[in-house]
N, CA, C and O atoms as CSV, one atom per row, in Angstrom:
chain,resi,resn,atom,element,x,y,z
A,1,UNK,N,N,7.877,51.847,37.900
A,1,UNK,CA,C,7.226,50.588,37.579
A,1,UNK,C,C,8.137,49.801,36.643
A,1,UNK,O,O,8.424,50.256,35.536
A,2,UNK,N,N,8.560,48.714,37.041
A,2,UNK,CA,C,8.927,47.390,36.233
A,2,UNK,C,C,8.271,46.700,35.645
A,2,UNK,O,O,7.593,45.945,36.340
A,3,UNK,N,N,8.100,46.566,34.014
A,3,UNK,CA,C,7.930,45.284,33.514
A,3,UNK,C,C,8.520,44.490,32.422
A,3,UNK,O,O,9.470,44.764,31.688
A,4,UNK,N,N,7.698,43.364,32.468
A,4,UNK,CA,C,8.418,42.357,31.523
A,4,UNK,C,C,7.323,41.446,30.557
A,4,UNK,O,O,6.105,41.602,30.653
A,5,UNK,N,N,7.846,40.648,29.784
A,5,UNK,CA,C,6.976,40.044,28.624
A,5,UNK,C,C,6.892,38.430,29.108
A,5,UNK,O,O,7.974,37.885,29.327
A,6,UNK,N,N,5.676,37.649,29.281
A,6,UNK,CA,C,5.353,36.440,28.755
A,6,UNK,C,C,4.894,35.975,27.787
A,6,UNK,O,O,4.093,36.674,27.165
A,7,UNK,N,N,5.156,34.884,27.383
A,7,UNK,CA,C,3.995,34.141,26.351
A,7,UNK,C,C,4.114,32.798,26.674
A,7,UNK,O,O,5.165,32.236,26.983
A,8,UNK,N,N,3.011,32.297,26.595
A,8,UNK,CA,C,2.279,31.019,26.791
A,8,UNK,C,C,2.215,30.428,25.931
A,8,UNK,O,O,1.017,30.336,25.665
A,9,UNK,N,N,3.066,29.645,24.898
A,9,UNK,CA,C,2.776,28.890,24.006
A,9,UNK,C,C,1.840,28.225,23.533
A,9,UNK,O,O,1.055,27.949,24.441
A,10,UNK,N,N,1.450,27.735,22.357
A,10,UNK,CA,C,0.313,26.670,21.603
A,10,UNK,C,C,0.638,25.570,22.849
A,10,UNK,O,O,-0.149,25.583,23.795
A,11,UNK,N,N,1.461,24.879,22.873
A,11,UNK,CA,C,1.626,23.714,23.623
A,11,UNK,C,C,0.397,23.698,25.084
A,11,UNK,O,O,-0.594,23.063,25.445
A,12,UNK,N,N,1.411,25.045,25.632
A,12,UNK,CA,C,0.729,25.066,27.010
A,12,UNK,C,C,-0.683,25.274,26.889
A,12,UNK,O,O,-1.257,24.527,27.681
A,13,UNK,N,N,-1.587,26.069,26.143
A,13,UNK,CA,C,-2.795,26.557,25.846
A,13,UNK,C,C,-3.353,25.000,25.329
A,13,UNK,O,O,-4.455,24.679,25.774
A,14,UNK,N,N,-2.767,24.172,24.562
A,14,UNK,CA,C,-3.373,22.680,24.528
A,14,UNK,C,C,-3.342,21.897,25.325
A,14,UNK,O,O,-3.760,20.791,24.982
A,15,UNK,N,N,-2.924,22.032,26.538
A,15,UNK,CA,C,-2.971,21.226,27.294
A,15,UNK,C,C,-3.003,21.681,28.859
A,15,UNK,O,O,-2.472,21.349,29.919
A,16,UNK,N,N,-3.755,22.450,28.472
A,16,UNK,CA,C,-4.692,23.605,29.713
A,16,UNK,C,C,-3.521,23.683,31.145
A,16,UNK,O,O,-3.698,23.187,32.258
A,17,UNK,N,N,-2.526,24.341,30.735
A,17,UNK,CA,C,-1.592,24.516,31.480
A,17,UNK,C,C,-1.461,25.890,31.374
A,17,UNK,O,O,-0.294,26.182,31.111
A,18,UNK,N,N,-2.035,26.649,31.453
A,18,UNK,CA,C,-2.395,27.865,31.167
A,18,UNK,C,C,-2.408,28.839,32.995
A,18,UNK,O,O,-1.550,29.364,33.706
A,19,UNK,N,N,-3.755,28.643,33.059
A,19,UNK,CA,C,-3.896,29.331,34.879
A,19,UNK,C,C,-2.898,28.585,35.538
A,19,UNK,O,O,-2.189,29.346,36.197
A,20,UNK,N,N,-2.603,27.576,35.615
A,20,UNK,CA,C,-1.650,27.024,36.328
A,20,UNK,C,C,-0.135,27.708,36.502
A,20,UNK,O,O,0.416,27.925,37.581
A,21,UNK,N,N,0.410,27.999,35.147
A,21,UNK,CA,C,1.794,28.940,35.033
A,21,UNK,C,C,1.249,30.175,35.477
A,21,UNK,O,O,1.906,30.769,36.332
A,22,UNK,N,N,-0.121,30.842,34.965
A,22,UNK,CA,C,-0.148,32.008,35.212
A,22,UNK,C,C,-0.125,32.045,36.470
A,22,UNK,O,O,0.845,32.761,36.717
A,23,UNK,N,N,-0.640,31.682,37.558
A,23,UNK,CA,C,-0.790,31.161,38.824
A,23,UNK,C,C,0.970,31.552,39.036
A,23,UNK,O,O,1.114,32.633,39.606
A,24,UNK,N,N,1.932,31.037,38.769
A,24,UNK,CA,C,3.292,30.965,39.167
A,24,UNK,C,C,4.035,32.656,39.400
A,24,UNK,O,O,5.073,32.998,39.965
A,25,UNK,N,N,3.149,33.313,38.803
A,25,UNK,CA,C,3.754,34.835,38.570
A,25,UNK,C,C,2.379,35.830,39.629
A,25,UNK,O,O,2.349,37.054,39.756
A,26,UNK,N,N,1.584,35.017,40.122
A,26,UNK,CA,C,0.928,36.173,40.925
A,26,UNK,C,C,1.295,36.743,41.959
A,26,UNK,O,O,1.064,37.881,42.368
A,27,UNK,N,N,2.082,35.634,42.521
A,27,UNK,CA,C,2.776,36.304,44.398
A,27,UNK,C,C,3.825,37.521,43.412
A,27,UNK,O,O,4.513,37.140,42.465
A,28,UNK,N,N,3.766,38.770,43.800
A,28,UNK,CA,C,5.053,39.459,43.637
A,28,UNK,C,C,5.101,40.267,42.665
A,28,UNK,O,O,5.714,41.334,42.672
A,29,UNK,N,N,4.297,39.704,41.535
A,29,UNK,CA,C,3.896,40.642,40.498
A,29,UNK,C,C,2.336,40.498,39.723
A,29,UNK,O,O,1.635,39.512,39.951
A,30,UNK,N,N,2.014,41.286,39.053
A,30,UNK,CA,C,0.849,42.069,38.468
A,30,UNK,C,C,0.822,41.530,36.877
A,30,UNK,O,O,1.805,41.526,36.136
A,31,UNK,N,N,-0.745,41.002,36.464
A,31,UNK,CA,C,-0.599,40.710,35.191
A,31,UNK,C,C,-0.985,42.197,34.896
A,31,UNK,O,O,-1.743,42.603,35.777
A,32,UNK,N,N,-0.674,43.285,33.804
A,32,UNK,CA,C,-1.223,44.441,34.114
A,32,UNK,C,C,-1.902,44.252,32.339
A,32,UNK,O,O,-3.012,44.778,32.266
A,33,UNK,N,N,-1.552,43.786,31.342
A,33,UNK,CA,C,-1.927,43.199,30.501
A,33,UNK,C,C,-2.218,41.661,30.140
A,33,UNK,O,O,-1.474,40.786,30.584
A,34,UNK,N,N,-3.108,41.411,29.480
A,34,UNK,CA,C,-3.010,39.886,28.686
A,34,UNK,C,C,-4.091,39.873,27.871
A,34,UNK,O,O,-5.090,40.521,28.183
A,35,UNK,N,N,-4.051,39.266,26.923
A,35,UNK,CA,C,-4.431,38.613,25.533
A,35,UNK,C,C,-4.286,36.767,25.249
A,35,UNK,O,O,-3.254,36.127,25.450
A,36,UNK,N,N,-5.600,36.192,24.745
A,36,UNK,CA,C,-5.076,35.255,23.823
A,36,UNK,C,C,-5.451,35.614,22.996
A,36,UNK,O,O,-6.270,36.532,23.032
A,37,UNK,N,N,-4.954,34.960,21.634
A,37,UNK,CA,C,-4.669,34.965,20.465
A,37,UNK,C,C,-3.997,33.995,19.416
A,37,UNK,O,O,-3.101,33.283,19.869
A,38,UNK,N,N,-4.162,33.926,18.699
A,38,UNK,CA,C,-3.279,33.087,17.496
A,38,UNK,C,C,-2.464,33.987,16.884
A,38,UNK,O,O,-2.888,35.018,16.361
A,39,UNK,N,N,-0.973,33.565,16.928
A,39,UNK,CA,C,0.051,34.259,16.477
A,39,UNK,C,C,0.118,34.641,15.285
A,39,UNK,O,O,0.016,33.652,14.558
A,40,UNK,N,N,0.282,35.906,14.497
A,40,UNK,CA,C,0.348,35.775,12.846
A,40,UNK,C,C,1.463,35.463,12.193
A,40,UNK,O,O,1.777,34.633,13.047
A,41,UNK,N,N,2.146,35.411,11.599
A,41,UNK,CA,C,3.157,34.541,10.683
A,41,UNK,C,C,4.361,36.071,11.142
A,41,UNK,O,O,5.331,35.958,11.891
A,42,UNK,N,N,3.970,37.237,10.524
A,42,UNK,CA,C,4.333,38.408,10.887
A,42,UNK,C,C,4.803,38.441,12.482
A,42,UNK,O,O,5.993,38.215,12.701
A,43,UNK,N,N,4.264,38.607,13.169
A,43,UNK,CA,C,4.301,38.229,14.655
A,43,UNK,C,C,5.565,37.751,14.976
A,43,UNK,O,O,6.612,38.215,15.428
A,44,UNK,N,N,5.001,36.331,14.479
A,44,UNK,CA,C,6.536,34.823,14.656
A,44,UNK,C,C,8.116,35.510,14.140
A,44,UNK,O,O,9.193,35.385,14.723
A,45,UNK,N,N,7.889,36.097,13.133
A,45,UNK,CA,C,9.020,36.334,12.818
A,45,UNK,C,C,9.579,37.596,13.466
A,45,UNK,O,O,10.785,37.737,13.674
A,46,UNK,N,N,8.585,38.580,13.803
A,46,UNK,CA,C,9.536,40.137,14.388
A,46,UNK,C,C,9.883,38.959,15.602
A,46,UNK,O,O,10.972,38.389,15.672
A,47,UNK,N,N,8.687,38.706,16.580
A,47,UNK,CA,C,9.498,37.749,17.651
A,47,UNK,C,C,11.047,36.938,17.850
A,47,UNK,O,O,11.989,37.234,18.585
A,48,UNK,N,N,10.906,35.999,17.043
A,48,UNK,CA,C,11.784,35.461,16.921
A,48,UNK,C,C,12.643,35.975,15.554
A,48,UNK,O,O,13.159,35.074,14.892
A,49,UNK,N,N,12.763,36.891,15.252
A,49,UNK,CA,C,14.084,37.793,14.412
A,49,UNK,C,C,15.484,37.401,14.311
A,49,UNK,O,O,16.215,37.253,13.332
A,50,UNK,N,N,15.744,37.225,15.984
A,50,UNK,CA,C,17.267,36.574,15.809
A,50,UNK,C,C,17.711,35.141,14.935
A,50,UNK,O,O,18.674,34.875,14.216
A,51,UNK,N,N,16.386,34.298,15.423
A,51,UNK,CA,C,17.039,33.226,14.431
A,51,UNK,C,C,16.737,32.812,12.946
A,51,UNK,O,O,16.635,31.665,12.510
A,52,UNK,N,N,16.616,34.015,12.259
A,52,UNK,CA,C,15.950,34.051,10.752
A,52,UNK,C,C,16.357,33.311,9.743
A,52,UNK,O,O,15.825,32.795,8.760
A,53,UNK,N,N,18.097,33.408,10.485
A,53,UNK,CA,C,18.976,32.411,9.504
A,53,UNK,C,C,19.231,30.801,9.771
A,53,UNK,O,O,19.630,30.053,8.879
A,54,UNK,N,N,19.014,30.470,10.800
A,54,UNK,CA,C,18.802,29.499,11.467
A,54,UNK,C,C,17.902,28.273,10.395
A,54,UNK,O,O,17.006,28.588,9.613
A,55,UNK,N,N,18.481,26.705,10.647
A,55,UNK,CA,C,17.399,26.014,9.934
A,55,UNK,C,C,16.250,26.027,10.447
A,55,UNK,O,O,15.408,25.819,9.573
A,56,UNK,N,N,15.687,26.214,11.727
A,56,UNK,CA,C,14.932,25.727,12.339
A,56,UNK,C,C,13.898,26.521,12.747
A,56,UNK,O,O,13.040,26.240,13.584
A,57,UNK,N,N,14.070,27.929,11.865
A,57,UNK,CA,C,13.488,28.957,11.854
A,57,UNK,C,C,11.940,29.016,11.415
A,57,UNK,O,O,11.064,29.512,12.124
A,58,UNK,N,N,11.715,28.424,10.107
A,58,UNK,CA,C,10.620,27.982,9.826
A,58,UNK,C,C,9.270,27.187,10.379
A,58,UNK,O,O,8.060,27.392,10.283
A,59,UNK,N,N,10.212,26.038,11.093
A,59,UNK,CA,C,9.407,25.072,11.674
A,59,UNK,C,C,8.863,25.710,13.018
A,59,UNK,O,O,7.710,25.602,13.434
A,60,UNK,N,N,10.253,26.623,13.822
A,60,UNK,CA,C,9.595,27.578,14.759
A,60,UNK,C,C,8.045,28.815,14.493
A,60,UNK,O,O,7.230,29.104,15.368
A,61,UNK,N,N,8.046,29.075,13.759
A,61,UNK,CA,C,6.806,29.766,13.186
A,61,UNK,C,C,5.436,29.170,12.716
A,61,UNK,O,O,4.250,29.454,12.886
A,62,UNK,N,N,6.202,28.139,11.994
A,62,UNK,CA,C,4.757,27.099,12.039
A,62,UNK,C,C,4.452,26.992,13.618
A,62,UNK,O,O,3.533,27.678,14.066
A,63,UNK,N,N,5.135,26.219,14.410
A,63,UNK,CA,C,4.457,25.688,15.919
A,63,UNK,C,C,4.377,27.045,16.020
A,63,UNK,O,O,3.315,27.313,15.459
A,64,UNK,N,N,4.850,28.019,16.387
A,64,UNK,CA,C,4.015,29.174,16.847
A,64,UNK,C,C,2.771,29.852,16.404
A,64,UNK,O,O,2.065,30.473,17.199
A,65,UNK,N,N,2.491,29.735,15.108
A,65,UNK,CA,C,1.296,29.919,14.810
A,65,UNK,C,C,0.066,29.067,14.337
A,65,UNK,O,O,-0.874,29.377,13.604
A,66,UNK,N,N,0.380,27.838,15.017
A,66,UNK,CA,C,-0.501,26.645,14.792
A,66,UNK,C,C,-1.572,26.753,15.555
A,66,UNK,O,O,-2.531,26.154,15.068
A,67,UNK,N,N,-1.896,27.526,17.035
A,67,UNK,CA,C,-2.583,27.283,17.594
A,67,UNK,C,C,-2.980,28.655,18.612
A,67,UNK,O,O,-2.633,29.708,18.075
A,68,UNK,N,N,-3.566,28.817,19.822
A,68,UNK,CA,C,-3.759,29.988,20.455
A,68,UNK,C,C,-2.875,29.960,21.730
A,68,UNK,O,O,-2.782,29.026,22.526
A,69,UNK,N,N,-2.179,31.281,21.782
A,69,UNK,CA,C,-1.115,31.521,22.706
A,69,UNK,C,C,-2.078,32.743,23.101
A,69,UNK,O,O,-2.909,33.331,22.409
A,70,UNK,N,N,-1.569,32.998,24.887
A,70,UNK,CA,C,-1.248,34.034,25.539
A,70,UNK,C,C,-0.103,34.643,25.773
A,70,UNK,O,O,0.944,33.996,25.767
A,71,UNK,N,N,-0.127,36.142,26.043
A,71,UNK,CA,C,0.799,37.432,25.826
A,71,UNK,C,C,-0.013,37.677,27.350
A,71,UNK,O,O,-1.157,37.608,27.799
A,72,UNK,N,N,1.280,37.984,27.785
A,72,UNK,CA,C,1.173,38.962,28.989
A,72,UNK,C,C,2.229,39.919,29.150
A,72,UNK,O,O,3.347,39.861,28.638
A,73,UNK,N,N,1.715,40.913,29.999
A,73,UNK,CA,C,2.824,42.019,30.411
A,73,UNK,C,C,2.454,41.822,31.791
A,73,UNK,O,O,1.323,41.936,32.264
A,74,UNK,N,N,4.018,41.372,32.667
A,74,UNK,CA,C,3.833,41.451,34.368
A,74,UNK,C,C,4.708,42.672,34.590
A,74,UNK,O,O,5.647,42.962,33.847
A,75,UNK,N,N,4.367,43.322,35.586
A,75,UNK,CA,C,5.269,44.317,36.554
A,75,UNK,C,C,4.797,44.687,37.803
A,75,UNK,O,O,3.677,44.660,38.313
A,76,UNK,N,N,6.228,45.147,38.304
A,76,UNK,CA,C,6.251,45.097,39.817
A,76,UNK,C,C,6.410,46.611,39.876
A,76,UNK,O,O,6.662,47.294,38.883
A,77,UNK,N,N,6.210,47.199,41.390
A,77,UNK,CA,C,6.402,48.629,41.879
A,77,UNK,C,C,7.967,48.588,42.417
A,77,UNK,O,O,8.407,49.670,42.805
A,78,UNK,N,N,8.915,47.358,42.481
A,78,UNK,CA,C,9.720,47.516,43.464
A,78,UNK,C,C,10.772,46.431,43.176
A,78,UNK,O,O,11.517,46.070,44.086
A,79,UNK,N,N,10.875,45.829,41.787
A,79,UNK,CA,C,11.688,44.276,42.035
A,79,UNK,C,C,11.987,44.951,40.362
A,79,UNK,O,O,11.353,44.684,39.342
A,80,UNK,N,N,13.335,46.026,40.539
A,80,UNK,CA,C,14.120,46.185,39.227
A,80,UNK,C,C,14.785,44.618,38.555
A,80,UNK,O,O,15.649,44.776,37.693
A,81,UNK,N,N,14.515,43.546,38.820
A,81,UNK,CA,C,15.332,42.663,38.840
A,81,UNK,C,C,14.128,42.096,38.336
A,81,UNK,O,O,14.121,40.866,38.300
A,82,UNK,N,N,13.261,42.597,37.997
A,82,UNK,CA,C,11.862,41.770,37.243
A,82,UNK,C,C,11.541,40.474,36.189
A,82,UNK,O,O,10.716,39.565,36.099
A,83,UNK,N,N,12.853,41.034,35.376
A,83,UNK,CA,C,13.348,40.483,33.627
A,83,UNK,C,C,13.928,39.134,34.447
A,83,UNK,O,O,13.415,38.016,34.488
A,84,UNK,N,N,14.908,39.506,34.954
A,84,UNK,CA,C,15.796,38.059,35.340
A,84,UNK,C,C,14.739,37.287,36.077
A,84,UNK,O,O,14.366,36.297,35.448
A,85,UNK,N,N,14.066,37.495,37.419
A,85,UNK,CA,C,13.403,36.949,38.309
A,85,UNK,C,C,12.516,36.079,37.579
A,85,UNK,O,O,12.639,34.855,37.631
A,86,UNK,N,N,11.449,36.776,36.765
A,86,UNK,CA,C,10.742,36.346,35.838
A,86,UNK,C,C,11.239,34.720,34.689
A,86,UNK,O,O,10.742,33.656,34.319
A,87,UNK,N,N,12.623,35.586,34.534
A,87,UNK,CA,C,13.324,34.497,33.087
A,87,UNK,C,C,13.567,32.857,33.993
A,87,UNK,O,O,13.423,31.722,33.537
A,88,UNK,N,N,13.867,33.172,35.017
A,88,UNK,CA,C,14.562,31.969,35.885
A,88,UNK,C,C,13.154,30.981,36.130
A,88,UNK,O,O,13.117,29.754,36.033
A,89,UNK,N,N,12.087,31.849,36.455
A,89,UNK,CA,C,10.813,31.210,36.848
A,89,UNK,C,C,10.309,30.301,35.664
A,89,UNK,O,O,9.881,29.147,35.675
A,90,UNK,N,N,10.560,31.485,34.319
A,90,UNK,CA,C,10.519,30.845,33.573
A,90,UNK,C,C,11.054,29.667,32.610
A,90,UNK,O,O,10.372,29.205,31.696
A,91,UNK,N,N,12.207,29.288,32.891
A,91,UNK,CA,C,13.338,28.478,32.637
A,91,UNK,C,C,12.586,27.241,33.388
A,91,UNK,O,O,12.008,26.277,32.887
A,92,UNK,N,N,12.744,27.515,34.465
A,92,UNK,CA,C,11.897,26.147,35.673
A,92,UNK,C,C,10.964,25.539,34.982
A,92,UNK,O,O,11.019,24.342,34.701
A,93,UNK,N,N,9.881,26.435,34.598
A,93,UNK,CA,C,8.594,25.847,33.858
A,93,UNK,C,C,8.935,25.322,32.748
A,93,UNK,O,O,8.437,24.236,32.451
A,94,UNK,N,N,9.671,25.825,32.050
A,94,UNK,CA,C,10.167,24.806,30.897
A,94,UNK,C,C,10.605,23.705,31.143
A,94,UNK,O,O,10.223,22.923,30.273
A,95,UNK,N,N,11.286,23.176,31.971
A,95,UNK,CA,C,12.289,22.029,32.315
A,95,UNK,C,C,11.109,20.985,32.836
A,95,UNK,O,O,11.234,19.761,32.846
A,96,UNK,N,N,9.806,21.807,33.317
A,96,UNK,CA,C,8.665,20.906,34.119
A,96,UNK,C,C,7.679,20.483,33.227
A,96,UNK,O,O,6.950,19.541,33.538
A,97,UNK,N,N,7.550,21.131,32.026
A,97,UNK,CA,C,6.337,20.611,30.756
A,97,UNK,C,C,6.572,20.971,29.582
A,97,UNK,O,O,5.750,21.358,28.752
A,98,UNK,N,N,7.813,20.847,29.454
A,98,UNK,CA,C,8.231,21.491,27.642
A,98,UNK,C,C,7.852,19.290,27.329
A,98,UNK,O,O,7.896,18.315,28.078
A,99,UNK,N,N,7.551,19.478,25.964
A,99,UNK,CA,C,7.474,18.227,25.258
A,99,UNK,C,C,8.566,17.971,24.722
A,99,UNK,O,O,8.951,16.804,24.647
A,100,UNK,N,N,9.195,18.864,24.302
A,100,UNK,CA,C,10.700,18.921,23.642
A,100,UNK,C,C,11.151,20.053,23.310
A,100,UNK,O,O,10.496,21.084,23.463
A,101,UNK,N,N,12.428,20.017,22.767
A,101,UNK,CA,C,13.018,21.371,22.893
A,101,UNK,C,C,12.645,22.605,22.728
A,101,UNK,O,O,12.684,23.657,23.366
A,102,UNK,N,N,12.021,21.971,21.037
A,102,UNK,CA,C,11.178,23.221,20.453
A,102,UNK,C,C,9.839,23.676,21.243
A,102,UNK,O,O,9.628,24.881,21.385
A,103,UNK,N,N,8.935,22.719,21.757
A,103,UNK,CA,C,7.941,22.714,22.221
A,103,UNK,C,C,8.301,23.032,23.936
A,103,UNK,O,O,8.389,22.393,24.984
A,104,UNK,N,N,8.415,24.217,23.532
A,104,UNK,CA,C,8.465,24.944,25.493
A,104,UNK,C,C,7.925,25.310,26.161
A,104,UNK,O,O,8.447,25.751,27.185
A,105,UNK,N,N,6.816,25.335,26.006
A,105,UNK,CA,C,5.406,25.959,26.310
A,105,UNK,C,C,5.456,27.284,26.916
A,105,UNK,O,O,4.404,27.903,27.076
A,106,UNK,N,N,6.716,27.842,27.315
A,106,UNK,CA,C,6.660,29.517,27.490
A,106,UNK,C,C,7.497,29.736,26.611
A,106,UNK,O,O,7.967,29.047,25.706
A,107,UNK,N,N,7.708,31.167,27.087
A,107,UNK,CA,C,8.955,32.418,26.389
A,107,UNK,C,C,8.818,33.032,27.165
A,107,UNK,O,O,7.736,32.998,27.752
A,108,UNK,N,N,9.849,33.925,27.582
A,108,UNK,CA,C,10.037,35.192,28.508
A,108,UNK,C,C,11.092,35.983,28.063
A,108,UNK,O,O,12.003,35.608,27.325
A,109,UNK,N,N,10.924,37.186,28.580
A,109,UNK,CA,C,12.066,38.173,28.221
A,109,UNK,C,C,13.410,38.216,28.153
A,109,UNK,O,O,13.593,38.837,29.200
A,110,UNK,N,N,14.467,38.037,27.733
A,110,UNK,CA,C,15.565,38.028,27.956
A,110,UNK,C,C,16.638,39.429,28.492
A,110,UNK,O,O,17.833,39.257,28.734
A,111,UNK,N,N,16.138,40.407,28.576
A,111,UNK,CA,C,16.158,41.903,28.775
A,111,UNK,C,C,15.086,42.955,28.927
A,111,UNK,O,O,14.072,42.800,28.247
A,112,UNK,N,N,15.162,43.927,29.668
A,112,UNK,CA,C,14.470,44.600,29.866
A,112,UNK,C,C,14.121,45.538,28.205
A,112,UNK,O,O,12.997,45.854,27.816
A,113,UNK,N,N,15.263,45.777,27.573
A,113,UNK,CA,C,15.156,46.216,26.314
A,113,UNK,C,C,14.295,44.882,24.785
A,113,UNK,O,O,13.682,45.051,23.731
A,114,UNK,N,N,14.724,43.839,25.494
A,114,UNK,CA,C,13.901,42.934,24.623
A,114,UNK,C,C,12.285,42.915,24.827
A,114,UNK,O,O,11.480,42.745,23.912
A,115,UNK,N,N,11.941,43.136,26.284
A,115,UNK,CA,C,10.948,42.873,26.832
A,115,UNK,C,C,9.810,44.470,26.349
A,115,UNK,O,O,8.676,44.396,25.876
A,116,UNK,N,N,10.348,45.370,26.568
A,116,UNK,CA,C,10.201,46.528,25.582
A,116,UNK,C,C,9.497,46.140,23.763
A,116,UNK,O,O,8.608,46.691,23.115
A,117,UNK,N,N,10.347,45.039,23.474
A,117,UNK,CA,C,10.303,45.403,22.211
A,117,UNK,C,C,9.239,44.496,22.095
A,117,UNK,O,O,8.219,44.858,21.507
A,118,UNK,N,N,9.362,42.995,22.728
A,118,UNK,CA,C,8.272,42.316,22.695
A,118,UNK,C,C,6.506,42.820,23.060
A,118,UNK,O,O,5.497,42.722,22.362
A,119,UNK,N,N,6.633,43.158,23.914
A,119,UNK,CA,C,5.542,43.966,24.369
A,119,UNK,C,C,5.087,44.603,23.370
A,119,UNK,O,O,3.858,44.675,23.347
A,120,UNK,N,N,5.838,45.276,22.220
A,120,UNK,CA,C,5.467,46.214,21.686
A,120,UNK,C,C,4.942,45.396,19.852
A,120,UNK,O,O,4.560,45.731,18.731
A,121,UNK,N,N,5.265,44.278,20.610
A,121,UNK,CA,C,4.764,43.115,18.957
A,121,UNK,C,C,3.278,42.751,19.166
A,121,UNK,O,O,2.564,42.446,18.211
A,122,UNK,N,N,2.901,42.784,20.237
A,122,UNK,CA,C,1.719,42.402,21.095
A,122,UNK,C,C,0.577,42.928,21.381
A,122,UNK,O,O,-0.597,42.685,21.101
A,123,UNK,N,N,1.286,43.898,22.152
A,123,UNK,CA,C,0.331,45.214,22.386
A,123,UNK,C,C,0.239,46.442,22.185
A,123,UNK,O,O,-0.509,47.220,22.777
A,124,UNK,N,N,1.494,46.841,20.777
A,124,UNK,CA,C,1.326,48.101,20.736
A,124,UNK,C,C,1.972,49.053,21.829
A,124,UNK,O,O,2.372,48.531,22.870
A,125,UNK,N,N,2.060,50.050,21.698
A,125,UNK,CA,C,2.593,50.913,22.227
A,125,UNK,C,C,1.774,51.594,23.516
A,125,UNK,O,O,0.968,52.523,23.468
A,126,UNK,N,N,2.260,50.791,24.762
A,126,UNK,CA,C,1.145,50.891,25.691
A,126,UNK,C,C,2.450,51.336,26.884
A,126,UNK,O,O,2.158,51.590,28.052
């Protein structure tokens, strides 16, 4: 079994773009988890870790925990290529309703080892 990590941003969850993306990942793969939720400050930062040093680090955590996001875990029985397939789908959707840069209304995995770790900010050790 293959899987990988989504999240649904504040953005998208405000502006009920929600089933619609989720909708984009049903042919082919399995939501086998999901959650909404409001992100905790804690959260924002193991998440986004890499850019701690970054200016823009801050303001990223505020918009992430301003509002209610969904977490999903998708996987497939048969598409090792899950992480990428997934990231590209997800790239698309950004380019189709991000408000601006910061405001992307997803995230997706960048590795199968990231997607691991994310998952594991979320849901615990499942």
């Amino acid at each position: 079994m293959y899987r990988t990590f989504i999240l649904l941003k504040p953005d998208c969850v405000w502006r009920n773009l929600s089933c619609q993306i989720l909708g984009c990942f049903e042919f082919g793969f399995r939501i086998d988890e999901i959650k909404m939720f409001t992100m905790t400050d804690d959260q924002a930062s193991r998440l986004y870790e890499k850019f701690a040093d970054k200016d823009f680090f801050q303001s990223l955590k505020d918009y992430m925990t301003s509002g209610r996001s969904i977490a999903a875990v998708l996987t497939s029985r048969s598409e090792s290529r899950i992480v990428e397939i997934v990231r590209g789908a997800a790239l698309s959707l950004r380019i189709m309703h991000q408000l601006d840069f910061r405001r992307n209304t997803i995230h997706s995995s960048d590795s199968p080892e990231a997607a691991e770790r994310e998952i594991r900010i979320f849901f615990g050790d499942t």
